[in-house]
C-alpha positions as CSV (number, residue, x, y, z in Angstrom):
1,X,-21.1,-3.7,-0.9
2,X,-22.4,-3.3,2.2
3,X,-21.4,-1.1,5.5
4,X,-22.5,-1.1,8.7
5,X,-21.0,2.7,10.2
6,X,-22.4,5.9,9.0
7,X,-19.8,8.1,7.4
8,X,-20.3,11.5,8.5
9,X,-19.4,14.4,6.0
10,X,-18.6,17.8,6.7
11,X,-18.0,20.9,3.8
12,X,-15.6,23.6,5.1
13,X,-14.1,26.4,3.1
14,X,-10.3,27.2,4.4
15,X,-8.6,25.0,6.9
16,X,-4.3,24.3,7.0
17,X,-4.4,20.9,6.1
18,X,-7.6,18.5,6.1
19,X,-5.3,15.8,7.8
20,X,-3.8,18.1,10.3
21,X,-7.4,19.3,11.3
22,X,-9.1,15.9,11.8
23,X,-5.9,14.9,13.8
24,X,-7.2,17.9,16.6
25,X,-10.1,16.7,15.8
26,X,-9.7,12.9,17.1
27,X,-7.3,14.0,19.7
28,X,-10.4,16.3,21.1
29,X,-12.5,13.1,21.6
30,X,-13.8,12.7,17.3
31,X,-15.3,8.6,17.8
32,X,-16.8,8.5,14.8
33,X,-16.1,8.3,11.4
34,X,-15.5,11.1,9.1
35,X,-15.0,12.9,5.7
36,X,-14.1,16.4,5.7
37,X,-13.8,18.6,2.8
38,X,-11.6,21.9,2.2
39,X,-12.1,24.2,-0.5
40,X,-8.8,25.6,0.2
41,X,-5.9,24.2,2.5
42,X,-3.5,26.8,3.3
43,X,-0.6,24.0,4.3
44,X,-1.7,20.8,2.3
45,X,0.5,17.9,3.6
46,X,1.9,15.7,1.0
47,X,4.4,12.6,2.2
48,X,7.7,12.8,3.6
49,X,7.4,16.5,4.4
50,X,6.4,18.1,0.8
51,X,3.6,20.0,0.8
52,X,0.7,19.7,-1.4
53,X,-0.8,23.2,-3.5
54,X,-4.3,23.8,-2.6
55,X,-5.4,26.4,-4.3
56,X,-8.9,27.8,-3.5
57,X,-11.9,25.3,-5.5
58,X,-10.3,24.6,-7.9
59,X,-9.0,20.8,-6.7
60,X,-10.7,18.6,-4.3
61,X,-9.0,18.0,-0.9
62,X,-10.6,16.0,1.6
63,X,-9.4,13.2,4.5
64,X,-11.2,10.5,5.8
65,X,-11.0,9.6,9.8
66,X,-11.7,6.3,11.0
67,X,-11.2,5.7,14.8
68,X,-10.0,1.8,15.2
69,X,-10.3,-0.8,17.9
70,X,-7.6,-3.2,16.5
71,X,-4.5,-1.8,16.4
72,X,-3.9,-4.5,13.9
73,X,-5.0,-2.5,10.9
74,X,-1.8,-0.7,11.0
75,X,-0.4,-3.9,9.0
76,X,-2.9,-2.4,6.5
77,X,-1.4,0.7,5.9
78,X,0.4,0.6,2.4
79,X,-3.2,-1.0,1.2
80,X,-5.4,1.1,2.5
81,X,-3.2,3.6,0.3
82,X,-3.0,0.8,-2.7
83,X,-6.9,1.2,-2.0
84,X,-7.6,5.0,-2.1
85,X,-5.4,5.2,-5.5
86,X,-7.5,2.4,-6.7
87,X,-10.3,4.2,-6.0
88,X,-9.5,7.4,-7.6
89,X,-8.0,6.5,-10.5
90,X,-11.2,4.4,-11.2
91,X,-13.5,7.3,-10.5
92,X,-11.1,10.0,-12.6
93,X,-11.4,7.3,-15.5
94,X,-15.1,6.6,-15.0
95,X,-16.4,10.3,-14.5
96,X,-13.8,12.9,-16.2
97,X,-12.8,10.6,-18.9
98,X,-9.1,11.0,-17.7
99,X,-6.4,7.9,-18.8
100,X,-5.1,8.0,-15.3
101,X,-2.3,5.5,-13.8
102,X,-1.2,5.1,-10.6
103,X,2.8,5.8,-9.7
104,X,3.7,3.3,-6.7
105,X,3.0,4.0,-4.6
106,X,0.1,6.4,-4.5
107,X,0.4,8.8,-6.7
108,X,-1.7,9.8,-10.0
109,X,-0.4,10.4,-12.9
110,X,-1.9,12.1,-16.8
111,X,-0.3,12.7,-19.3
112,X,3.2,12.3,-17.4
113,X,2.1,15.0,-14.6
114,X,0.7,14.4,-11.1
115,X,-2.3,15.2,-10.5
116,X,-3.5,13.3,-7.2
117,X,-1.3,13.0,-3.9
118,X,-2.4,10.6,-1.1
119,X,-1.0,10.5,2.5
120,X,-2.4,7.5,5.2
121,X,-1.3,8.8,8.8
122,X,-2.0,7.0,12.3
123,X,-2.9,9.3,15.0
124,X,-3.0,8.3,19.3
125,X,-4.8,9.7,22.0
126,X,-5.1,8.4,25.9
127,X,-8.2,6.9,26.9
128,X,-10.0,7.4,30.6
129,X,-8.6,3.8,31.6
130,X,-5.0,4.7,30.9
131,X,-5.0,3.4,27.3
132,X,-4.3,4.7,24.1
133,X,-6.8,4.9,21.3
134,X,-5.8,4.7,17.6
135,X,-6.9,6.6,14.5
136,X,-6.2,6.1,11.0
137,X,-6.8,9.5,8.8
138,X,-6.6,9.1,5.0
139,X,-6.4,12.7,3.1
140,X,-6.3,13.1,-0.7
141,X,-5.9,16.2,-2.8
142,X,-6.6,16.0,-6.1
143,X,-5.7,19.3,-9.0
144,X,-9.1,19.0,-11.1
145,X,-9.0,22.5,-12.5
146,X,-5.4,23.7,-11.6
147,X,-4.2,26.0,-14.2
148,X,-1.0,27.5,-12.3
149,X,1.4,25.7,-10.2
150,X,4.0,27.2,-8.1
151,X,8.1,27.1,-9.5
152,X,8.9,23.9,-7.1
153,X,6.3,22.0,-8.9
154,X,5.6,23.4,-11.7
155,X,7.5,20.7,-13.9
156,X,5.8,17.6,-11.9
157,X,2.1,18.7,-11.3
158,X,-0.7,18.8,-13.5
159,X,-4.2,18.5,-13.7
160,X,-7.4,17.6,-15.4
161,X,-8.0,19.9,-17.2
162,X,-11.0,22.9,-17.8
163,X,-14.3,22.4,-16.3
164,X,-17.9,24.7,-16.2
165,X,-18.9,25.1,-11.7
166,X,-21.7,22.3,-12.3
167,X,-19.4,20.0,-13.4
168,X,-16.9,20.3,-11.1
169,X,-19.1,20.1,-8.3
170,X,-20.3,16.9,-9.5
171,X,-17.0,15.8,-10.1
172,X,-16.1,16.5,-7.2
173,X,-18.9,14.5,-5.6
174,X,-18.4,11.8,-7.1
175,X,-15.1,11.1,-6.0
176,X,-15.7,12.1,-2.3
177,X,-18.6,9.5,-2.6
178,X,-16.8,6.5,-4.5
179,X,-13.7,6.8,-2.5
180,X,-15.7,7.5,1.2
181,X,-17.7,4.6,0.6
182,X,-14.8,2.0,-0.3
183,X,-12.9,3.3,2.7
184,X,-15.4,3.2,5.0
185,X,-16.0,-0.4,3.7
186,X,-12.7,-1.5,3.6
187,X,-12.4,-0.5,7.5
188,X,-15.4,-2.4,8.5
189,X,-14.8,-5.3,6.5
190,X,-10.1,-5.7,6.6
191,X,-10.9,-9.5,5.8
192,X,-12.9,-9.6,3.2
193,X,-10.4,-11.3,0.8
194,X,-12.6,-11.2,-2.4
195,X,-12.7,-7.1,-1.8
196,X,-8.7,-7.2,-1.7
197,X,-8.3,-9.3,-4.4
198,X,-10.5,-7.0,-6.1
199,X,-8.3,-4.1,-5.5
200,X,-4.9,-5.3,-6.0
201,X,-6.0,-6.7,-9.4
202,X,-7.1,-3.1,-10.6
203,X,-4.0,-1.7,-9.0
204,X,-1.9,-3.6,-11.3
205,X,-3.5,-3.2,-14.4
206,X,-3.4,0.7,-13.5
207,X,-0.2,1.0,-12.6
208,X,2.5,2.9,-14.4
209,X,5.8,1.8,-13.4
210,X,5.5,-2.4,-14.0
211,X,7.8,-3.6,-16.6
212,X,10.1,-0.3,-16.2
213,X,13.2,0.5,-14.8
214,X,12.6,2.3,-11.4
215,X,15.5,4.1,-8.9
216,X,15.0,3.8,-4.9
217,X,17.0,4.9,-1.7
218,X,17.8,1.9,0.4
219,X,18.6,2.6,4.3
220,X,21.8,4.6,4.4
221,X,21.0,6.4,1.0
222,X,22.2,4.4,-1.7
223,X,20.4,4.4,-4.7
224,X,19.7,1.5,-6.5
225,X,17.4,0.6,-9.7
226,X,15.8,-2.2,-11.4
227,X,12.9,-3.3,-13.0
228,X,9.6,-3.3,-11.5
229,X,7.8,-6.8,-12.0
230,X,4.7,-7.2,-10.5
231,X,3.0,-5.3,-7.4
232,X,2.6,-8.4,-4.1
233,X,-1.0,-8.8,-2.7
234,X,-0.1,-6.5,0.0
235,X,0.8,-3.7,-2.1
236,X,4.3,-4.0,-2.0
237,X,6.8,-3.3,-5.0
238,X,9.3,-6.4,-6.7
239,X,12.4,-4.4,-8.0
240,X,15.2,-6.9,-10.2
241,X,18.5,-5.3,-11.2
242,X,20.3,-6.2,-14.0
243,X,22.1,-9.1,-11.8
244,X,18.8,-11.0,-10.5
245,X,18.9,-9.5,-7.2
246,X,15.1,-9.5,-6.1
247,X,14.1,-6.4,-4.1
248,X,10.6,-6.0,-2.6
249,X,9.5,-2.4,-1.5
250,X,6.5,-1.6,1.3
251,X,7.2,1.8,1.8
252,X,9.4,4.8,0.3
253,X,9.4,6.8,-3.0
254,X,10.3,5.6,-6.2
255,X,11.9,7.4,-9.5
256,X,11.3,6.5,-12.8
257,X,12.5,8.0,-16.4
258,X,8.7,10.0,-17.8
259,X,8.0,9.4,-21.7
């Protein structure tokens, strides 16, 4: 797998949120891209206004900021997420020995509990010509060695369990390298079909919620359920109900019953 842009990486110890900080960050005139890692976010942003607990080293929370030309990768969006969970789950598997699974749309689940949130944001700023300028940030936050959670979460969120300093620092290399380098990738190389194909087939195979019943807000709040069947090459969801009705979900949260 081969790249063409250098990823730059940058270790920080406290910040409010990784995404929120490489969002001043491109709007101060960041071209290039980035990783940047938190020991500790203070307001960790998790998707549709939750927040995500970032308790000081004891998860790993990092974003990833690529500045794009095309604003044609925002069609991308739900998989460059299908892509980061991918990519977790397979290093979680590969390096902690963790029987992850991947809750559309991009959430990771063990043992029933969350234990990885990801959030894909697009971020504008005005060029000298009078243009605008586009920026995709990707930030993760993973609970490696969380014990305690606070009361609002307490009964969703896990983590991975205990770990000595060495191996959670190589952990948490691991995954900052796996899931930088497919990242980067995938934003120098959006066509490369084999790479997608790639992805979506391991996103299937890890997900959690095919063959069971799921529950989703349509526009204006109803609720309505069905069975997931199969995950589209784009990432998307197909939901059946009990009457046939075919459903297919890009975006939006979904609930299912936990064994």
């Amino acid at each position: 797998m081969s790249q063409t842009a250098v990823l730059k990486r940058e270790h920080i110890l406290k910040t409010d949120s990784t995404n929120e900080e490489l969002k001043r960050r491109f709007l101060a005139g960041e071209s290039e891209p980035l990783l940047l890692r938190a020991d500790e976010q203070t307001a960790g942003k998790g998707r549709n206004g939750h927040s995500f607990y970032s308790p000081q080293n004891t998860g790993v929370y990092f974003s990833l900021l690529y500045p794009c030309e095309d604003e044609k990768i925002l069609e991308d969006t739900i998989f460059v997420t299908t892509l980061s969970a991918v990519s977790v789950c397979r290093t979680l598997r590969k390096s902690a020995g963790a029987d992850t699974e991947i809750k559309w749309i991009n959430d990771i689940y063990l043992k029933s509990k969350k234990v990885c949130g990801i959030l894909a944001e697009a971020v504008y700023r005005e060029n000298p010509a009078g243009g605008r300028e586009l920026g995709i940030i990707v930030g993760i936050g993973i609970n490696l060695s969380t014990a305690e959670f606070p009361e609002d979460v307490r009964q969703v969120a896990g983590s991975l369990g205990a770990f000595s300093e060495e191996e959670l620092e190589k952990l948490k290399e691991a995954i900052l390298s796996a899931v930088g380098a497919e990242l980067l990738y995938f934003f120098e190389h959006p066509k490369d079909a084999d790479f997608r194909e790639k992805i979506i087939s391991e996103y299937r195979e890890m997900s959690m919620v095919i063959g069971k019943k799921v529950s989703f807000y349509k526009d204006g709040g109803a609720v309505e359920s069905g069975v997931a069947k199969t995950i589209l090459d784009d990432g998307s969801l197909v939901v059946e109900n009990s009457e046939g009705k075919i459903t297919v979900l890009s975006s939006g949260e979904i609930h299912l019953k936990m064994d």
